[in-house]
mmJSON file of the N, C-alpha and C atoms, coordinates in Angstrom:
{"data_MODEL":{"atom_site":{
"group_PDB":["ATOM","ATOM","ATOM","ATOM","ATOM","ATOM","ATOM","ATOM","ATOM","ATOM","ATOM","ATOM","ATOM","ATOM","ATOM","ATOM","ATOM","ATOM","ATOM","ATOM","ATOM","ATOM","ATOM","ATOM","ATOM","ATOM","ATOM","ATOM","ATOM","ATOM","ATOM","ATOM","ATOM","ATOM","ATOM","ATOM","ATOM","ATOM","ATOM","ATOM","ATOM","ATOM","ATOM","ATOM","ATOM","ATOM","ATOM","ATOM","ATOM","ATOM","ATOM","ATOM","ATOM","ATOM","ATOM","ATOM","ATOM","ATOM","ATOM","ATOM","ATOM","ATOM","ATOM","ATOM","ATOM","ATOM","ATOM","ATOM","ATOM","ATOM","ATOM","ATOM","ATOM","ATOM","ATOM","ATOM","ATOM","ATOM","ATOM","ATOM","ATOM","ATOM","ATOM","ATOM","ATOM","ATOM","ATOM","ATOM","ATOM","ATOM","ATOM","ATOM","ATOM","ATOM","ATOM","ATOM","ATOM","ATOM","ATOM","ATOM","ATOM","ATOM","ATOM","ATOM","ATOM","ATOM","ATOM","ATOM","ATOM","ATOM","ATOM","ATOM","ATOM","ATOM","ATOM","ATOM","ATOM","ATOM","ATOM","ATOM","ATOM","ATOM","ATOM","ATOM","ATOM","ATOM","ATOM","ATOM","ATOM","ATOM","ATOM","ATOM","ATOM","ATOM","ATOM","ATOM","ATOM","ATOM","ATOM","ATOM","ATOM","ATOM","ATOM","ATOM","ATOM","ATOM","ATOM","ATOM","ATOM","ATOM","ATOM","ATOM","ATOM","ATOM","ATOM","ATOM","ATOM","ATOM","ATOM","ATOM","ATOM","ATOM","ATOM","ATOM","ATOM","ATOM","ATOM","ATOM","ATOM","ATOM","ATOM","ATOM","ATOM","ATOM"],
"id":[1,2,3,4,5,6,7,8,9,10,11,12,13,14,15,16,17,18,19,20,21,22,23,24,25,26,27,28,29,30,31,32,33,34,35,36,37,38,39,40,41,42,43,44,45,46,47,48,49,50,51,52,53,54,55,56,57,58,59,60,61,62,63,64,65,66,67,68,69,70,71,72,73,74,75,76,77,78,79,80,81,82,83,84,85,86,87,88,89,90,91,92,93,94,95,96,97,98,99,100,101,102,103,104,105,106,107,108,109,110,111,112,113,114,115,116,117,118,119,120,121,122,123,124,125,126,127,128,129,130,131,132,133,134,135,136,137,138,139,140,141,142,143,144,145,146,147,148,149,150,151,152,153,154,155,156,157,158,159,160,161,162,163,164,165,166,167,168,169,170,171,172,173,174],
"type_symbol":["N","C","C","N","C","C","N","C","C","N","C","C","N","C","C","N","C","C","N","C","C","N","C","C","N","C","C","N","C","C","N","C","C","N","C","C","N","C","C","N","C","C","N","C","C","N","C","C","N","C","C","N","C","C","N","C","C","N","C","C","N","C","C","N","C","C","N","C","C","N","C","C","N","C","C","N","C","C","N","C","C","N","C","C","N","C","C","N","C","C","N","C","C","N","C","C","N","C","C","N","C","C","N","C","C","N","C","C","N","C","C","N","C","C","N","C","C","N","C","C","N","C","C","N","C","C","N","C","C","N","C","C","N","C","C","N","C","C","N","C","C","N","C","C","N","C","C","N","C","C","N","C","C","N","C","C","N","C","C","N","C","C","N","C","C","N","C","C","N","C","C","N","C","C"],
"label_atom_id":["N","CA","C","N","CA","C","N","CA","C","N","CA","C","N","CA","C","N","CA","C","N","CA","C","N","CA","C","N","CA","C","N","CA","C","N","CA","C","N","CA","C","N","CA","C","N","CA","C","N","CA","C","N","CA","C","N","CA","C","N","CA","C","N","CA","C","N","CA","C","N","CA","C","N","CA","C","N","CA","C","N","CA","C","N","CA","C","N","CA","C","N","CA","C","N","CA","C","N","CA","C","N","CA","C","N","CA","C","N","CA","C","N","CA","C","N","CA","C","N","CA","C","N","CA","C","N","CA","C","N","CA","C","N","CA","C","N","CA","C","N","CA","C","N","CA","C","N","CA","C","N","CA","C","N","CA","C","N","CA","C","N","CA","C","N","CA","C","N","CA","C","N","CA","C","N","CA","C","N","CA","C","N","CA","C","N","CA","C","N","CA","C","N","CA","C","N","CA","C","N","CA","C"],
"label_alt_id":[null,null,null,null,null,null,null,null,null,null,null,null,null,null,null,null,null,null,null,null,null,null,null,null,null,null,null,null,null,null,null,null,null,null,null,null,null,null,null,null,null,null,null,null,null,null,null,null,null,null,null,null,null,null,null,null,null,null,null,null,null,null,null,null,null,null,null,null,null,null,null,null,null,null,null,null,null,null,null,null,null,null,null,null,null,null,null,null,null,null,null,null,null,null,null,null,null,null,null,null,null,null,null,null,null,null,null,null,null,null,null,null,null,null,null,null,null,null,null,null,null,null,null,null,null,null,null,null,null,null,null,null,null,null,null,null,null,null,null,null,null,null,null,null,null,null,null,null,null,null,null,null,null,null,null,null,null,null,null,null,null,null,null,null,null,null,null,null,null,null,null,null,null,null],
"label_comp_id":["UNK","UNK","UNK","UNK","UNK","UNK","UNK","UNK","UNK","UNK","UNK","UNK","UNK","UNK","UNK","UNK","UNK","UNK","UNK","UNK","UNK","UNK","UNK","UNK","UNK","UNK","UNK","UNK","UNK","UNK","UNK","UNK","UNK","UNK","UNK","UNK","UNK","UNK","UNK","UNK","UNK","UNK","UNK","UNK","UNK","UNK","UNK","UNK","UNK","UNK","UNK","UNK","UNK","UNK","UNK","UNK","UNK","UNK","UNK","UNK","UNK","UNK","UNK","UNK","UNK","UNK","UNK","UNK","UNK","UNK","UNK","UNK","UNK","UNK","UNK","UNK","UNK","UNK","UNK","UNK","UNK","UNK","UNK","UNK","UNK","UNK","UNK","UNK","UNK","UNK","UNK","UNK","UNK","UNK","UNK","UNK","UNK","UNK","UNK","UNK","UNK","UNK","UNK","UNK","UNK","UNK","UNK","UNK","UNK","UNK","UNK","UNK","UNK","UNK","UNK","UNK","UNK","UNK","UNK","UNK","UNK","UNK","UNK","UNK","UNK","UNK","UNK","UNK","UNK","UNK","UNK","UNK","UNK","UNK","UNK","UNK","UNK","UNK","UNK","UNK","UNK","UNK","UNK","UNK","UNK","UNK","UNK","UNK","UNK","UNK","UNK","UNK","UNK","UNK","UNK","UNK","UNK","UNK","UNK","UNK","UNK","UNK","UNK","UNK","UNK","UNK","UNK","UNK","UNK","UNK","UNK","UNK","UNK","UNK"],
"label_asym_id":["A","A","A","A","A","A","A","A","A","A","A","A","A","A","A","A","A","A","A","A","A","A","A","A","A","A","A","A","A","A","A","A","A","A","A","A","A","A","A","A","A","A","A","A","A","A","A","A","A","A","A","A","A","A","A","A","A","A","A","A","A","A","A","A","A","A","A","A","A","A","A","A","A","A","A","A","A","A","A","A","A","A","A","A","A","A","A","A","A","A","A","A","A","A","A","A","A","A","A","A","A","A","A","A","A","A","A","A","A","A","A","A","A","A","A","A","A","A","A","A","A","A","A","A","A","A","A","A","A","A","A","A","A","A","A","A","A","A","A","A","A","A","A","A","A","A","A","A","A","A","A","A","A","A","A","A","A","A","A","A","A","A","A","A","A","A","A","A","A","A","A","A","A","A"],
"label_entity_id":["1","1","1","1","1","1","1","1","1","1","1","1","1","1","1","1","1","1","1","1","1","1","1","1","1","1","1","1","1","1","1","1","1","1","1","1","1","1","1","1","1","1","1","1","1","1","1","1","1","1","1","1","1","1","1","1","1","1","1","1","1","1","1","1","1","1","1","1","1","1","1","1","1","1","1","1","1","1","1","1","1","1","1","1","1","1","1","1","1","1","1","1","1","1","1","1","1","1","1","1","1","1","1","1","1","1","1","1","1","1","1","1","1","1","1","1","1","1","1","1","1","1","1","1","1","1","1","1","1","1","1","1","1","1","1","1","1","1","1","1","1","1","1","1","1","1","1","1","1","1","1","1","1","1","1","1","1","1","1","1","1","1","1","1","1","1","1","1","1","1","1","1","1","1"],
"label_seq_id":[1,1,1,2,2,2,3,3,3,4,4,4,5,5,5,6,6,6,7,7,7,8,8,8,9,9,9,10,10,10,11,11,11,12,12,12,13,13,13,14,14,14,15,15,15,16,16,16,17,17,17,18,18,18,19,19,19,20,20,20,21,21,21,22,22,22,23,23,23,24,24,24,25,25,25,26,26,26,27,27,27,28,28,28,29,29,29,30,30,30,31,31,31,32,32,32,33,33,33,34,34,34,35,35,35,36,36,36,37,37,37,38,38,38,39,39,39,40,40,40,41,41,41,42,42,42,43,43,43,44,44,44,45,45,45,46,46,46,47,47,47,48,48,48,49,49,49,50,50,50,51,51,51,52,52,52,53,53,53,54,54,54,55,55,55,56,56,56,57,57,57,58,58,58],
"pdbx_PDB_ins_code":[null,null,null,null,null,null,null,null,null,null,null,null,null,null,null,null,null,null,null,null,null,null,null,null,null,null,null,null,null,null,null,null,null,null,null,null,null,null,null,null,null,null,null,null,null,null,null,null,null,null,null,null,null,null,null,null,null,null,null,null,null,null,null,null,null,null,null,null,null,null,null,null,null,null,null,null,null,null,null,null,null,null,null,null,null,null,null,null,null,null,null,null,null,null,null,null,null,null,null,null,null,null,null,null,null,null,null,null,null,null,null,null,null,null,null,null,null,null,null,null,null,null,null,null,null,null,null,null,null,null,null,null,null,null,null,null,null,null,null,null,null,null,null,null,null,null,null,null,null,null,null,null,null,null,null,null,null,null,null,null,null,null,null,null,null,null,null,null,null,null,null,null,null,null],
"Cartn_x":[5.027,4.291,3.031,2.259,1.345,1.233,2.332,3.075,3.302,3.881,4.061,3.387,2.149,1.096,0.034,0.079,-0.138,0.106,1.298,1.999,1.851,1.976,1.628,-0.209,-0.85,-2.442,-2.163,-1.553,-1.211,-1.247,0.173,0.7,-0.366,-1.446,-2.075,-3.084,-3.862,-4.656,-4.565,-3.032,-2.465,-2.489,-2.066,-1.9,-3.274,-4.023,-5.693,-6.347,-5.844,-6.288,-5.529,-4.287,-4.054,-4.362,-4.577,-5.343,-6.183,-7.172,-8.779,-8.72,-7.685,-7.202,-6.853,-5.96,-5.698,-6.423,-7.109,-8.365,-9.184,-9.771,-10.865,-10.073,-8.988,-8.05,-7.751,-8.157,-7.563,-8.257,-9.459,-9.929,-9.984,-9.536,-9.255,-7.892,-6.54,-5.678,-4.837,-5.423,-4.804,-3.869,-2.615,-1.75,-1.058,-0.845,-0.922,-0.91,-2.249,-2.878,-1.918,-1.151,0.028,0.561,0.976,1.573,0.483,-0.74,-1.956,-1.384,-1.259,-1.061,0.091,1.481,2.627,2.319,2.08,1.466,1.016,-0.305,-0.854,-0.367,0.928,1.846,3.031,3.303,4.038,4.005,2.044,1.813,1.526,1.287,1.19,2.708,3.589,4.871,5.398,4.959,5.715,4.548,3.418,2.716,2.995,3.286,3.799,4.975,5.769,7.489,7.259,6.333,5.915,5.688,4.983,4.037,5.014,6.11,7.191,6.902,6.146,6.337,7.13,7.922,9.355,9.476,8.637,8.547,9.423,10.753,11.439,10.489,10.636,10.217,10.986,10.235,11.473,12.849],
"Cartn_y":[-20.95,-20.351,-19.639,-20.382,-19.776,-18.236,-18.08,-17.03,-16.09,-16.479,-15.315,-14.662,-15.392,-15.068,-13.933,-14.574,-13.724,-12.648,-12.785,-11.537,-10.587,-11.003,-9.628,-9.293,-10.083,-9.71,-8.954,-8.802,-7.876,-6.631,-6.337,-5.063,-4.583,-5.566,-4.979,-4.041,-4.895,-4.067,-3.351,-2.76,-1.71,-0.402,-0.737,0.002,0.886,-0.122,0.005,1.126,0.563,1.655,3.232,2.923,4.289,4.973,3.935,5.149,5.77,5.229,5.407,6.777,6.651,7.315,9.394,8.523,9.877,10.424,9.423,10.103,10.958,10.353,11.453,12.765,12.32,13.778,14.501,14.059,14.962,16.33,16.778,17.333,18.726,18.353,19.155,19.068,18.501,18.874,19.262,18.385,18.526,17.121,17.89,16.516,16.53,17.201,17.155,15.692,15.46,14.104,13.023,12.984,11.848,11.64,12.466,12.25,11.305,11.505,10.967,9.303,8.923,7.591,7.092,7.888,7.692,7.431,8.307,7.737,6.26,6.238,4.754,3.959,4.249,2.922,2.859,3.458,3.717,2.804,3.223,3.066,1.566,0.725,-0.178,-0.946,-0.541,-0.797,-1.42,-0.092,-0.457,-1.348,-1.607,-1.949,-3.9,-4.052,-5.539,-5.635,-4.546,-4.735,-5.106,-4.641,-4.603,-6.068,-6.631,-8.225,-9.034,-8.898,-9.965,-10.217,-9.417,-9.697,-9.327,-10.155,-9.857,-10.531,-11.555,-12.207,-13.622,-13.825,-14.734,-15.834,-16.747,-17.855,-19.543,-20.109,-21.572,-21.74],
"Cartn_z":[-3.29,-4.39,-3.882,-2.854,-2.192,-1.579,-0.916,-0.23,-1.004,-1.799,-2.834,-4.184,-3.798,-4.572,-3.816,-2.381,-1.28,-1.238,-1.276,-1.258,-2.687,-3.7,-4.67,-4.446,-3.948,-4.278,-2.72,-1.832,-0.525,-1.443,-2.168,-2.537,-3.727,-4.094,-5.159,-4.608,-3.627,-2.154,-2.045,-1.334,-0.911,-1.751,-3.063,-4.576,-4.814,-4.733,-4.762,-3.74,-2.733,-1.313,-1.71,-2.063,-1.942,-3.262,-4.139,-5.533,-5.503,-4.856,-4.102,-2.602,-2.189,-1.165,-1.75,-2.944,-3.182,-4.534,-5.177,-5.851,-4.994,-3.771,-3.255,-2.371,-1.906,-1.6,-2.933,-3.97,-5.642,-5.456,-5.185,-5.425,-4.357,-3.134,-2.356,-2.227,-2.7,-2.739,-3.916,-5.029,-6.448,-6.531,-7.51,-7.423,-6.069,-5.277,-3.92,-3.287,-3.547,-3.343,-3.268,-4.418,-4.35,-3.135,-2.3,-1.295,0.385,-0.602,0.664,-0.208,-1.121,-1.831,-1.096,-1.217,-0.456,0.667,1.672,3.137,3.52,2.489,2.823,2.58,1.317,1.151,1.903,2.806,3.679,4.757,5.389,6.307,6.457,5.294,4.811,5.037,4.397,4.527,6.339,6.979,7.863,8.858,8.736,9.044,9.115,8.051,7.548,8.091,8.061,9.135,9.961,10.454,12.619,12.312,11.482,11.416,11.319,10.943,10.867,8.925,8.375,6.937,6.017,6.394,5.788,4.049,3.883,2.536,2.378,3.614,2.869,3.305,2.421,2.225,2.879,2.679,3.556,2.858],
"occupancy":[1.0,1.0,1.0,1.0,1.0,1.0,1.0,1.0,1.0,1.0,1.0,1.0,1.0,1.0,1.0,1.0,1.0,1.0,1.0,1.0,1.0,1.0,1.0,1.0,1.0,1.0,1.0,1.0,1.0,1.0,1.0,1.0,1.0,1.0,1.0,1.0,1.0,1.0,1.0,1.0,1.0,1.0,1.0,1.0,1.0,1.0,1.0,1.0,1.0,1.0,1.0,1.0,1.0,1.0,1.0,1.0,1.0,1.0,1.0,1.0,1.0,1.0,1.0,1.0,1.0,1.0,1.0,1.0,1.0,1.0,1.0,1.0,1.0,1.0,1.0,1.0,1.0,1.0,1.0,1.0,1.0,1.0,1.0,1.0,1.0,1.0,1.0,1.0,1.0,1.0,1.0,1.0,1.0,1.0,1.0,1.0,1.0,1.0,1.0,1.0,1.0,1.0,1.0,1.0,1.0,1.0,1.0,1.0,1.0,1.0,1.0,1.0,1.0,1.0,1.0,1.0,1.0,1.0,1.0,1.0,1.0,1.0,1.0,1.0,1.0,1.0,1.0,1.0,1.0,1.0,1.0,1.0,1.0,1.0,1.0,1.0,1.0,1.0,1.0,1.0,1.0,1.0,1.0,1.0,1.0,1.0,1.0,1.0,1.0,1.0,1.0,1.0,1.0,1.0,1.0,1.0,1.0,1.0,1.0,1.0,1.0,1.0,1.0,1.0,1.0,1.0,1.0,1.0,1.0,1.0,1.0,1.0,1.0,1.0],
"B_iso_or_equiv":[0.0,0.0,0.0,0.0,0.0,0.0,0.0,0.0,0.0,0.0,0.0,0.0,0.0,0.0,0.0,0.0,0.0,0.0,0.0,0.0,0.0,0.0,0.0,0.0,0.0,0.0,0.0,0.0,0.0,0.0,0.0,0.0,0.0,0.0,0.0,0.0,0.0,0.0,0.0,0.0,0.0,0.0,0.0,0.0,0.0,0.0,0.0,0.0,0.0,0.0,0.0,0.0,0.0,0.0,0.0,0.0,0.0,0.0,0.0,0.0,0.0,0.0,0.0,0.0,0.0,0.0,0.0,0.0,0.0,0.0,0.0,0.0,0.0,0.0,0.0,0.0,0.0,0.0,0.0,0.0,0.0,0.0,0.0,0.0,0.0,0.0,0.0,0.0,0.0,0.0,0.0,0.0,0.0,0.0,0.0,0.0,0.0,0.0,0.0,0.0,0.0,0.0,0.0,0.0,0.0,0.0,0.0,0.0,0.0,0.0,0.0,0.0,0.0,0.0,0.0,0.0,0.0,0.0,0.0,0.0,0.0,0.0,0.0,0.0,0.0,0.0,0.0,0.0,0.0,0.0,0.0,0.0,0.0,0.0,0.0,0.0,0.0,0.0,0.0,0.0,0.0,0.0,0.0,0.0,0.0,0.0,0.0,0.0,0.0,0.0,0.0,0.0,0.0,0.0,0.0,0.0,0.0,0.0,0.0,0.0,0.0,0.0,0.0,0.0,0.0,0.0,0.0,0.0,0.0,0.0,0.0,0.0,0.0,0.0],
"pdbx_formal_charge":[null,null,null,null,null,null,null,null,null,null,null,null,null,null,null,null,null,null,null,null,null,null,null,null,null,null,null,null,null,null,null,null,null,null,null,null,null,null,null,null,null,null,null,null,null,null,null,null,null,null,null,null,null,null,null,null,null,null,null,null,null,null,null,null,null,null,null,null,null,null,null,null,null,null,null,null,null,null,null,null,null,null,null,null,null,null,null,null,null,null,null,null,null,null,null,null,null,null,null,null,null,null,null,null,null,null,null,null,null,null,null,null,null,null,null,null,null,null,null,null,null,null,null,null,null,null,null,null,null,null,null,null,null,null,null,null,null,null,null,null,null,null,null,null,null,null,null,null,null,null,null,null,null,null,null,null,null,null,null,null,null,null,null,null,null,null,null,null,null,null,null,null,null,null],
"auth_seq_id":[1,1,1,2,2,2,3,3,3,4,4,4,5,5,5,6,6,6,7,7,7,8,8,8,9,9,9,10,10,10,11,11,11,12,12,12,13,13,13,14,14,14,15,15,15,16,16,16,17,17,17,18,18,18,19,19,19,20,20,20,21,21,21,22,22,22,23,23,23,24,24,24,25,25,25,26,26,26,27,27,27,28,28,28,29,29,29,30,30,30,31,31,31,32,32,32,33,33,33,34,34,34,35,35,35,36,36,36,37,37,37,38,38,38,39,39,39,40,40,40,41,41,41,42,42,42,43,43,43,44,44,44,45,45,45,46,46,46,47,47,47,48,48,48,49,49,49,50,50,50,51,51,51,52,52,52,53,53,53,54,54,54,55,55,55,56,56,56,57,57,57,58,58,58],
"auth_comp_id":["UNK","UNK","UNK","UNK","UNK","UNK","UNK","UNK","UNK","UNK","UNK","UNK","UNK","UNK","UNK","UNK","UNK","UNK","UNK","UNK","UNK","UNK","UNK","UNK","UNK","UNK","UNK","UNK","UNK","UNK","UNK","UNK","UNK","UNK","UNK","UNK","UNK","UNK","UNK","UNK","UNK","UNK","UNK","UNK","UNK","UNK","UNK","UNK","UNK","UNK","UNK","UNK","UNK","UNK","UNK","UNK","UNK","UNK","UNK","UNK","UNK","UNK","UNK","UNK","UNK","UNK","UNK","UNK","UNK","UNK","UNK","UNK","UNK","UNK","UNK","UNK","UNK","UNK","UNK","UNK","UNK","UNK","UNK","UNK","UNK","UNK","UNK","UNK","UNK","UNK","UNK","UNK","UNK","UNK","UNK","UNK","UNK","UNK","UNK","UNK","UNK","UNK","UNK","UNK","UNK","UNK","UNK","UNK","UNK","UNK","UNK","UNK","UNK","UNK","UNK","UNK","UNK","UNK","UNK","UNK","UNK","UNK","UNK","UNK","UNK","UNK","UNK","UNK","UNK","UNK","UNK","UNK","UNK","UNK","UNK","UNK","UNK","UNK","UNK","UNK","UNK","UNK","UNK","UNK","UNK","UNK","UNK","UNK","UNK","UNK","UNK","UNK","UNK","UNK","UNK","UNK","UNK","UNK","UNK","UNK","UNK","UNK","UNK","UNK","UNK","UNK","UNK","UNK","UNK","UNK","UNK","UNK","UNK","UNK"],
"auth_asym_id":["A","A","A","A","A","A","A","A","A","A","A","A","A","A","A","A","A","A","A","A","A","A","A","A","A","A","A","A","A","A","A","A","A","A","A","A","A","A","A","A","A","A","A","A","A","A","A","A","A","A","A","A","A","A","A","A","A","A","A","A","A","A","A","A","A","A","A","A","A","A","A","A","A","A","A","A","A","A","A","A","A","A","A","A","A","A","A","A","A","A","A","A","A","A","A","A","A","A","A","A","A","A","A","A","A","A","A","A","A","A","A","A","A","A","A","A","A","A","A","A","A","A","A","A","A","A","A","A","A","A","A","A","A","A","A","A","A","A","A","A","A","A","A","A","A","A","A","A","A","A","A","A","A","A","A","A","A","A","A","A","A","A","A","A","A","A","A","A","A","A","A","A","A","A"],
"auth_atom_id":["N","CA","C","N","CA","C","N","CA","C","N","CA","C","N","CA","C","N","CA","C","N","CA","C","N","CA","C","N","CA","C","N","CA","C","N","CA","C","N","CA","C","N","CA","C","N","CA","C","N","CA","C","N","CA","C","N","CA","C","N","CA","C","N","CA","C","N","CA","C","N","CA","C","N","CA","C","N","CA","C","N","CA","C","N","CA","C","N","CA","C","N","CA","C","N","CA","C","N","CA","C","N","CA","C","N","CA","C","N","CA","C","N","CA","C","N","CA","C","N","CA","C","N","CA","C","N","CA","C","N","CA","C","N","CA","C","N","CA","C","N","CA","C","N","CA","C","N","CA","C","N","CA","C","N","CA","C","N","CA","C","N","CA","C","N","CA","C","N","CA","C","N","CA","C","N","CA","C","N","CA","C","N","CA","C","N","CA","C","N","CA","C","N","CA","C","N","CA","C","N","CA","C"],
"pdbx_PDB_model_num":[1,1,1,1,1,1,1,1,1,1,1,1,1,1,1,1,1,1,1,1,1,1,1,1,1,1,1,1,1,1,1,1,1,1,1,1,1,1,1,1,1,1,1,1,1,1,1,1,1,1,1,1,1,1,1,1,1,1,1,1,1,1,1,1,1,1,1,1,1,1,1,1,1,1,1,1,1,1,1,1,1,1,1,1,1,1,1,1,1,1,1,1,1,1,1,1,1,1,1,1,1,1,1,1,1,1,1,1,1,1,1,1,1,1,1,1,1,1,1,1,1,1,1,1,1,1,1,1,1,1,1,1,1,1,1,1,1,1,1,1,1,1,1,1,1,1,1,1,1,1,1,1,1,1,1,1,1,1,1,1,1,1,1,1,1,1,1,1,1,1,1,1,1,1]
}}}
């Protein structure tokens, strides 16, 4: 239960970073920007792959 509580306040972080990410790219790229959001959740993504965070549990 721990773990996986962990784990959504991880992806909420992440969510967070890249809203913030592509809010301040909004303005010099437009909706553009979305794709700076995609990136960080990307980069995020595979970032946790490399870590062995895979999610399963015992």
């Amino acid at each position: 239960m721990r773990e996986q509580m962990t784990t959504w306040l991880d992806v909420l972080g992440l969510l967070l970073v890249a809203a913030g990410a592509a809010a301040g790219a909004y303005r010099l790229l437009g909706w553009a920007a979305l794709a700076v959001a995609g990136v960080v959740v990307l980069a995020g993504s595979l970032t946790a792959a490399r870590r062995g965070g895979g999610g399963e549990g015992p």
